[in-house]
LUMMAR-152511 format. One record per residue (C-alpha): x, y, z; residue in three letters. Coordinates in nm, 4 decimals, m for minus. Layout:
REM LUMMAR-152511
@u:X, v:Y, w:Z, type:ala
...
***
This chain:
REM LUMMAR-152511
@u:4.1413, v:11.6510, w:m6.6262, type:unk
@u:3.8344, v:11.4974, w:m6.5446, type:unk
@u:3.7077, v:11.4801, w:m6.1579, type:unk
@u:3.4650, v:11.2670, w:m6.0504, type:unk
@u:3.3495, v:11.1115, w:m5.6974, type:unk
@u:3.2081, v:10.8509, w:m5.8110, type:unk
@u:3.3547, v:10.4955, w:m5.9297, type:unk
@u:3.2368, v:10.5538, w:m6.3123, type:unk
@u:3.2371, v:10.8529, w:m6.5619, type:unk
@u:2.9203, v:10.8533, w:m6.7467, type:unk
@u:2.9746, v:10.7959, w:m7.0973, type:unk
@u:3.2910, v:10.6947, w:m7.0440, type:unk
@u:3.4628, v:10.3771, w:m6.9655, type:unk
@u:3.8428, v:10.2888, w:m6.7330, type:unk
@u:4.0751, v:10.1612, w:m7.0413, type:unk
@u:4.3830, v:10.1773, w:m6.7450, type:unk
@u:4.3816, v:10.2221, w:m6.3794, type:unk
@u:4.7279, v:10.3742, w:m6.2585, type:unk
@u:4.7270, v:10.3810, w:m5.9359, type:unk
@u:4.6042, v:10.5853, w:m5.6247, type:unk
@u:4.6927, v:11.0188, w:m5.6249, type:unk
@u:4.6950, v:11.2731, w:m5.4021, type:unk
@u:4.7742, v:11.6201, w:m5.2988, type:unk
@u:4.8580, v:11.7293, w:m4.9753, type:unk
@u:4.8275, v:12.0676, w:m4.8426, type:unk
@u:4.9637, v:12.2364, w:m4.4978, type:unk
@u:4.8116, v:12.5737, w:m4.3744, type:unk
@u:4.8492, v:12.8100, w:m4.0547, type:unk
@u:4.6680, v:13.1351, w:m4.0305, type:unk
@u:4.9153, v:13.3867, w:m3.9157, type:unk
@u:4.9019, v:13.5246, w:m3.5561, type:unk
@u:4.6744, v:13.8236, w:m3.6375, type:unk
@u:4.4300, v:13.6116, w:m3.8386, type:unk
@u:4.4022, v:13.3274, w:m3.5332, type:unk
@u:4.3230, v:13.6123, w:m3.3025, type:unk
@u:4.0581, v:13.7481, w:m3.5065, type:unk
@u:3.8905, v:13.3766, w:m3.5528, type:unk
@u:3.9245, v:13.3214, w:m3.1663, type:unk
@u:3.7798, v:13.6554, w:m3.1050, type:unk
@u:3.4777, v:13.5674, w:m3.3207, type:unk
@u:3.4457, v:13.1726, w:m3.2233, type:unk
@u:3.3333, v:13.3704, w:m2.8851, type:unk
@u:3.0314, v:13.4967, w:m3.0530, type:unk
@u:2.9863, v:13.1756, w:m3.2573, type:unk
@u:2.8346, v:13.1472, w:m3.6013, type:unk
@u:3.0689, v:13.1113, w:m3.8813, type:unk
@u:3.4377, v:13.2053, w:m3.8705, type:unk
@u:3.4979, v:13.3690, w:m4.2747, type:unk
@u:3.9116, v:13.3700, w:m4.1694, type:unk
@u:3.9145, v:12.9836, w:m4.1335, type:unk
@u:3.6233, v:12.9748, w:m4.4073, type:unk
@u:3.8527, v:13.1184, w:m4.7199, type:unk
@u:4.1685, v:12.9371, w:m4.5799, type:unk
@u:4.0094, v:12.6031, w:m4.5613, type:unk
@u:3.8733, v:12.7161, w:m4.8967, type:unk
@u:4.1506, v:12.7466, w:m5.0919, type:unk
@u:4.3563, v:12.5004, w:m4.9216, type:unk
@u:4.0909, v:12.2457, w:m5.1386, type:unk
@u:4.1863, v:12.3822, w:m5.4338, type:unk
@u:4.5700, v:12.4144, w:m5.4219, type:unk
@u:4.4857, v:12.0278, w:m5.2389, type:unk
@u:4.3105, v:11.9363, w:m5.6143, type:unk
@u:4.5454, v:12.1158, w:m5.8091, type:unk
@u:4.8245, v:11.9026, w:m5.7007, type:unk
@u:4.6119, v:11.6140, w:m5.7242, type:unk
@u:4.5337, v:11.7099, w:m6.0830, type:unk
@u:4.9871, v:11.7515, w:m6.0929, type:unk
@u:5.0439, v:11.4017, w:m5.9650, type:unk
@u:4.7482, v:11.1955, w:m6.1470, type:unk
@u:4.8859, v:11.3935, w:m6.4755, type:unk
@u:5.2891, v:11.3492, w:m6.4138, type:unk
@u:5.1589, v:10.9570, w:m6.3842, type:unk
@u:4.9508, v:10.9636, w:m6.7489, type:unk
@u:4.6458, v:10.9918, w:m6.6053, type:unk
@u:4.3382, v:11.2086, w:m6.8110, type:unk
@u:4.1102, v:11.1222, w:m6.5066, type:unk
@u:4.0456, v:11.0641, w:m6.1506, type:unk
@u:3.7981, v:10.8334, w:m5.9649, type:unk
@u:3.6573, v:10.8315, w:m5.6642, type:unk
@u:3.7974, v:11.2129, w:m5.5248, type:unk
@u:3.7415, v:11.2755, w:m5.1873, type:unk
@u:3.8650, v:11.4861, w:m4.9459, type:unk
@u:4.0257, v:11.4492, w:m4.5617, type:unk
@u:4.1586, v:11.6441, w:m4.3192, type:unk
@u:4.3216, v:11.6673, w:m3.9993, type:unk
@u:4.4381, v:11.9513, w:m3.7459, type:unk
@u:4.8627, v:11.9510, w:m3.7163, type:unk
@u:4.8686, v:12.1290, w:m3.3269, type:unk
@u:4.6659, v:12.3849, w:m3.3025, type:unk
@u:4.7280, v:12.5976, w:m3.5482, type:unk
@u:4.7325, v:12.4233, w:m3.8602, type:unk
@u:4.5107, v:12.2454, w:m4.1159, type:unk
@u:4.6324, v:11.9335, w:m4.3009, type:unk
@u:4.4254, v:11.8893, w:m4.6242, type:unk
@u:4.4396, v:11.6039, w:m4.8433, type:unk
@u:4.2849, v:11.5253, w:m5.1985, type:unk
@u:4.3089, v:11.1869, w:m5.2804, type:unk
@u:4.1671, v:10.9401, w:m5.5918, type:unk
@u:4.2190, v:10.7241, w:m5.8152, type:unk
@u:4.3966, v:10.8013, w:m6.1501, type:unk
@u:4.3216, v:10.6676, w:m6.4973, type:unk
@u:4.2965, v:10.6959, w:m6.7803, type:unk
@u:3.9124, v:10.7202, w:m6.9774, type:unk
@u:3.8060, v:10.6944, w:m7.3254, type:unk
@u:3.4439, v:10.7757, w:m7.4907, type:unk
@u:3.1933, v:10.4876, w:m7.4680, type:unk
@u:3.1247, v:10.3637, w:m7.8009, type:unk
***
């Protein structure tokens, strides 16, 4: 599956748009890991716990992007991009979103 964030793929051109995809993603750190991360955000500088949880919350976020866009025909996706929002204060909310379609070589 090709990924791009931009509107074109070079070298390729859009023979069928499907439709708009995403994947959503949920994610708490457990009790032990928040205390750690608010132990350090008193120091300041980077916190690694929220670092590697935000981390792969983007991928698992892309690979069900990648599920949906496929499950609708797609071989590509347009315009990827990324949100996210806090659920309380203990969880992340990430979302991949695109659009899905479906590319051929440029001739």
């Amino acid at each position: 599956m090709l990924i791009v964030t931009t509107e074109n793929v070079a070298n390729h051109r859009v023979v069928r748009t499907l439709g708009q995809c995403f994947g959503i993603v949920v994610r708490s750190r457990g009790l032990g890991g928040n205390i750690v991360a608010g132990l350090r955000s008193i120091v300041g500088g980077e916190i690694p716990e929220y670092t590697r949880l935000l981390e792969d919350a983007r991928r698992h976020a892309i690979d069900r992007l990648v599920e949906n866009a496929t499950a609708m025909g797609a071989n590509a996706i347009v315009m990827m991009r990324f949100d996210s929002a806090e659920i309380g204060q203990t969880m992340s909310e990430i979302v991949a979103y695109g659009t899905a379609v479906v590319v051929e070589p440029a001739h």
